[in-house]
C-alpha positions in Angstrom: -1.0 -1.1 -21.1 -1.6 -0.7 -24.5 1.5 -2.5 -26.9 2.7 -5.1 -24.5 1.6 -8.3 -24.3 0.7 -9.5 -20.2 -3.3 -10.1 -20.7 -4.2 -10.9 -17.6 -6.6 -13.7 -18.7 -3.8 -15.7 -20.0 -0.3 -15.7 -20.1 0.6 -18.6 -22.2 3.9 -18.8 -23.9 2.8 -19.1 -27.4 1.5 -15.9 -27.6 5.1 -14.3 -26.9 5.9 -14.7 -30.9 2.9 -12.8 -31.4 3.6 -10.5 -29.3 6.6 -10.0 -31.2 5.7 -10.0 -34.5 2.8 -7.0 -33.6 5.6 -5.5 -32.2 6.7 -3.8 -35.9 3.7 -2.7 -36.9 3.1 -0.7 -33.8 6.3 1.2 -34.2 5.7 2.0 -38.3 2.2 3.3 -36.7 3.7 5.7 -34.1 7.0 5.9 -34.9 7.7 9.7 -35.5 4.5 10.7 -33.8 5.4 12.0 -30.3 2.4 13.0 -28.4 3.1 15.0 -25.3 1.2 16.7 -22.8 1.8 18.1 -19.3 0.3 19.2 -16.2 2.4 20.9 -13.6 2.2 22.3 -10.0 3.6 23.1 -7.0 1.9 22.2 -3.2 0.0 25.2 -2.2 -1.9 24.1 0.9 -1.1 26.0 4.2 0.6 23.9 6.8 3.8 21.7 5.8 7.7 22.9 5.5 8.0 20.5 3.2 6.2 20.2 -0.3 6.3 18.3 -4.1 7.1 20.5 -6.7 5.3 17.9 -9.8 5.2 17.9 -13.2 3.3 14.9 -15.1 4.2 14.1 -19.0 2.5 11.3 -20.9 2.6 9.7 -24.0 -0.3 7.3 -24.9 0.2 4.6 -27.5 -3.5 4.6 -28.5 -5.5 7.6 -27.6 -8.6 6.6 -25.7 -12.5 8.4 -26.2 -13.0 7.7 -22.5 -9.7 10.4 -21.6 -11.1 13.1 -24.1 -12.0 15.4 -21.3 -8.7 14.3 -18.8 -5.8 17.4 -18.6 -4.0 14.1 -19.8 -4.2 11.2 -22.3 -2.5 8.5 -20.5 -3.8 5.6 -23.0 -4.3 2.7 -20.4 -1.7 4.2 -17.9 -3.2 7.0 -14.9 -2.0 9.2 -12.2 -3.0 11.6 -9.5 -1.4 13.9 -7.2 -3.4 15.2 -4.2 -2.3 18.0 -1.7 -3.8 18.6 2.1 -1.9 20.9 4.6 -0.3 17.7 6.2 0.5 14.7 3.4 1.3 15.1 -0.5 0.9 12.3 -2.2 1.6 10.7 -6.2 0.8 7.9 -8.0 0.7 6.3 -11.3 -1.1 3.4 -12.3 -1.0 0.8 -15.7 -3.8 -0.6 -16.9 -3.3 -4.1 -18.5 -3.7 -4.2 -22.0 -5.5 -7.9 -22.5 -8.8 -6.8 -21.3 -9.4 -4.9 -24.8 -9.3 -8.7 -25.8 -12.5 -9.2 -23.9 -14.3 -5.7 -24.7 -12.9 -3.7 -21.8 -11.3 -0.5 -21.7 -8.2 -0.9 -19.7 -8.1 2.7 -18.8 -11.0 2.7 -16.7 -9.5 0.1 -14.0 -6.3 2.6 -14.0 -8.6 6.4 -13.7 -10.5 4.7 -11.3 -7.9 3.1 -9.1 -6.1 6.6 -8.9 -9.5 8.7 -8.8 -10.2 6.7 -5.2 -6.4 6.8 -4.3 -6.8 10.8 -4.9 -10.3 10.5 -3.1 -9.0 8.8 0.1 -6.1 11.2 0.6 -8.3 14.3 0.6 -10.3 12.7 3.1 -7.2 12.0 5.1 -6.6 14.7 8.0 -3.8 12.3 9.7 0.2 12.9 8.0 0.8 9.3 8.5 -1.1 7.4 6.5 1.3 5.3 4.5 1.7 4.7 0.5 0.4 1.6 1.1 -2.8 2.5 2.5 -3.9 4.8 0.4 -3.7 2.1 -2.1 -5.2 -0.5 0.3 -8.4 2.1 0.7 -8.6 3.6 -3.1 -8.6 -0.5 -4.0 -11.6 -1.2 -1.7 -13.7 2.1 -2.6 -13.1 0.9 -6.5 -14.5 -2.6 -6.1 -17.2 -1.1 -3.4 -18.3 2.1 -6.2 -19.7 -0.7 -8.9 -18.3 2.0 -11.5 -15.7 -0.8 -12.9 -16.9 -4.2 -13.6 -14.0 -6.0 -14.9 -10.1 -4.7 -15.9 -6.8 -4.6 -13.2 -3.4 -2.6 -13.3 -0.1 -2.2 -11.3 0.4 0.5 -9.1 3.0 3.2 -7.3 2.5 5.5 -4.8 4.1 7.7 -2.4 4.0 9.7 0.0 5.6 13.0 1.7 4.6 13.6 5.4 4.7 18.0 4.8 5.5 18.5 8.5 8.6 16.4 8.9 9.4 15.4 5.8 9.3 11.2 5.9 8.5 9.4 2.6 6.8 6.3 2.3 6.3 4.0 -0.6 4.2 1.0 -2.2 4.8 -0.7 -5.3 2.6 -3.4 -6.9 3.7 -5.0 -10.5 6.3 -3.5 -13.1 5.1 0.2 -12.7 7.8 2.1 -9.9 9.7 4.6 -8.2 13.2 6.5 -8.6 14.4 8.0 -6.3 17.5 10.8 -6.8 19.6 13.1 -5.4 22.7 15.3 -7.0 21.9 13.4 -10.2 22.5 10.1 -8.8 20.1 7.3 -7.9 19.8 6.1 -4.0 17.1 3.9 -4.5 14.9 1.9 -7.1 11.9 -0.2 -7.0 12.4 -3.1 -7.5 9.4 -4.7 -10.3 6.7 -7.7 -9.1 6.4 -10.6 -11.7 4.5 -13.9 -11.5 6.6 -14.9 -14.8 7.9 -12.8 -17.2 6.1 -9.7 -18.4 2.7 -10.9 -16.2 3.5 -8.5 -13.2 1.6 -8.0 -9.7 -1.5 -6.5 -10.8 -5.0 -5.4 -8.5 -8.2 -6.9 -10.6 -11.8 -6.6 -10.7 -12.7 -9.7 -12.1 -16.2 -10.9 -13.5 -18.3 -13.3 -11.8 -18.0 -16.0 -14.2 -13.7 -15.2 -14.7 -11.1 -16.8 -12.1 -7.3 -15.7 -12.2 -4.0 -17.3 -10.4 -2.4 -13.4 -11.3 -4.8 -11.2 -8.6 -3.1 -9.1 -6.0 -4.1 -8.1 -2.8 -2.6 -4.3 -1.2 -0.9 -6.6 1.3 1.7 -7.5 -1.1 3.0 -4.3 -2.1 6.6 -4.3 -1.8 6.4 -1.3 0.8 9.5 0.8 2.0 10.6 4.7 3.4 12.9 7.0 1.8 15.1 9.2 3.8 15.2 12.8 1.6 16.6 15.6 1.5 15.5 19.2 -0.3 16.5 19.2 -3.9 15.7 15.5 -3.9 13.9 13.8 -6.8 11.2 11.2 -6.8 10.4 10.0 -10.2 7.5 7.7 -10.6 6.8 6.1 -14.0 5.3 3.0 -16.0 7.0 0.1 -17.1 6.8 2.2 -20.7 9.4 4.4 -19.4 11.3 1.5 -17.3 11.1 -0.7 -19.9 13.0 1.7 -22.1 15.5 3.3 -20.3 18.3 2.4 -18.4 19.2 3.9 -14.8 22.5 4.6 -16.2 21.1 6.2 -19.5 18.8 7.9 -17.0 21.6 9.5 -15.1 23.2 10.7 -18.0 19.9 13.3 -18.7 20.0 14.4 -15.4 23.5 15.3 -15.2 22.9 18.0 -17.3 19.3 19.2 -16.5 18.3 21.4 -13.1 16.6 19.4 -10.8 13.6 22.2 -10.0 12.8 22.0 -13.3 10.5 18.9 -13.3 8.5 19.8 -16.0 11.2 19.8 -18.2 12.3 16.8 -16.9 9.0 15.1 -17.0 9.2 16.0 -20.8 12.8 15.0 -21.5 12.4 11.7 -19.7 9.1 10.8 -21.8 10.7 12.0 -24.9 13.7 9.6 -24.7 11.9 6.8 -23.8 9.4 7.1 -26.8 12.6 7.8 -28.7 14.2 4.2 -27.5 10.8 2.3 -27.9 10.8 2.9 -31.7 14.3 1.7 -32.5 14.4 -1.9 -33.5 18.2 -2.3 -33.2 18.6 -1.8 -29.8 18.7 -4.1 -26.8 16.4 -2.4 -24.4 16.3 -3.4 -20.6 12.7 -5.1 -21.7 14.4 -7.3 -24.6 17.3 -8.1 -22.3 15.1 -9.9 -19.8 13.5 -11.3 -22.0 16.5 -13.0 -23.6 17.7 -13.9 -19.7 13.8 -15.8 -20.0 15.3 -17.0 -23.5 13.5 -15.4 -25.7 14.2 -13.5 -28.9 13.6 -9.9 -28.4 15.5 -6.7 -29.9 14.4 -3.5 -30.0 12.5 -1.3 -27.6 8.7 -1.7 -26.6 6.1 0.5 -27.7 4.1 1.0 -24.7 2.1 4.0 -22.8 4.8 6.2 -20.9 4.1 8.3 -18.1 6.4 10.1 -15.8 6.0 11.6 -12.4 8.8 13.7 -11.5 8.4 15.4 -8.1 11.2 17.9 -6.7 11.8 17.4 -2.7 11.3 21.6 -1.2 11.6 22.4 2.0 10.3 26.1 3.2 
């Protein structure tokens, strides 16, 4: 998404320095400039014990016309959450940045990706259906709809069966999952890279444009989560990942009440914005990218969005 440099039409090392160098002038832009915005429920369909209690924060590096009537401005990153009686399921998406090289909006691959993942689930009667799927379907309904004629993005989703409480997951590329309990984390995705900073990624590519970096839903890294109520599944792009560290992360939720996930959601947003904006700092982004041997301190502007969603069981 917007800030980072992973165009999916090339991925050449030259363009790192660039990358770089852009870098400080996107942090005297927005440095200072916190732009929240939240959108918070609980699951109120009929049916399930068990239930999400979500709260969604975002902050968008660039504002984008095409959000202006969206609850949230992601910039190039997207969610949904979707409810039925049997299956809740989240999901964020991040739109990669390099098609604005080329004229396209990366935001629309993202909203639409999500829009169909959001689609196929309330069309889903059946509890089961895996993370995975609903990623496989919304994928195929995107390219099938016409709507989106060229842009890709990574992907996380998952899933809470409302009857007996399983959890599912599916991660493509360097967006993911956390997953928490009694302010410790059990379980984290683990990110998809072809090199360094080009992750996984689902495309819609032009007719006359071919691409080693294109994804199919088959090679989601896909797993379950065992949970418990008071659990907490946090979802977020690599602008929040790429900016925080899980230890750094434990440290906010030691103090913090975990069924209050829109404050959480807004902490967790805040922080990372506050870590992307300082240039001294060795972020876990600029540390990989010194293990890759390149020069990198400070932390990455980027999009941030965070899913927090609170395990209940009634």
């Amino acid at each position: 998404s917007g800030g980072k440099w992973r165009s999916f039409i090339s991925t050449t090392a030259p363009k790192y320095s660039q990358m770089f160098a852009r870098r400080l002038s996107v942090v005297s832009r927005h440095i200072g400039q916190v732009r929240l915005a939240s959108s918070s429920s609980g699951t109120s369909s009929s049916g399930g014990k068990w239930r999400l209690k979500v709260a969604v924060h975002s902050s968008p590096l660039h504002k984008h016309a095409s959000n202006a009537k969206r609850v949230l401005d992601c910039g190039e990153d997207a969610y949904f959450q979707r409810d039925t009686p049997l299956l809740s399921a989240v999901g964020v998406a991040d739109g990669v940045g390099g098609w604005a090289d080329s004229g396209v909006d990366p935001s629309k691959f993202s909203w639409g990706l999500m829009e169909a993942c959001s689609a196929m689930v309330s069309k889903q009667p059946s509890a089961t259906v895996s993370a995975q799927e609903i990623i496989r379907v919304g994928y195929r309904d995107l390219v099938a709809s016409k709507t989106v004629v060229a842009g890709s993005s990574t992907v996380c989703v998952v899933t809470l069966d409302r009857t007996t409480g399983a959890v599912t997951t599916a991660n493509i590329g360097d967006s993911g999952f956390i997953h928490v309990r009694d302010g410790q984390i059990l379980t984290q995705s683990e990110e998809q890279q072809y090199q360094f900073n080009a992750p996984y990624q689902l495309s819609i590519l032009p007719r006359s444009m071919t691409s080693s970096l294109q994804t199919s839903p088959e090679e989601a890294d896909v797993g379950t989560l065992t949970v418990r109520a008071g659990d907490l599944v946090i979802l977020a792009t690599d602008g929040f990942l790429d900016n925080v560290y899980p230890e750094e992360l434990r440290e906010i939720l030691k103090n913090m009440d975990a069924s209050d996930v829109d404050g959480i959601a807004k902490v967790l947003v805040d922080k990372a914005f506050k870590f992307s904006n300082i240039r001294n700092r060795v972020s876990p982004f600029g540390q990989r990218a010194m293990m890759q041997g390149l020069r990198y301190m400070g932390g990455k502007p980027d999009d941030i969005t965070v899913i927090v969603a609170h395990v209940v069981q009634e």
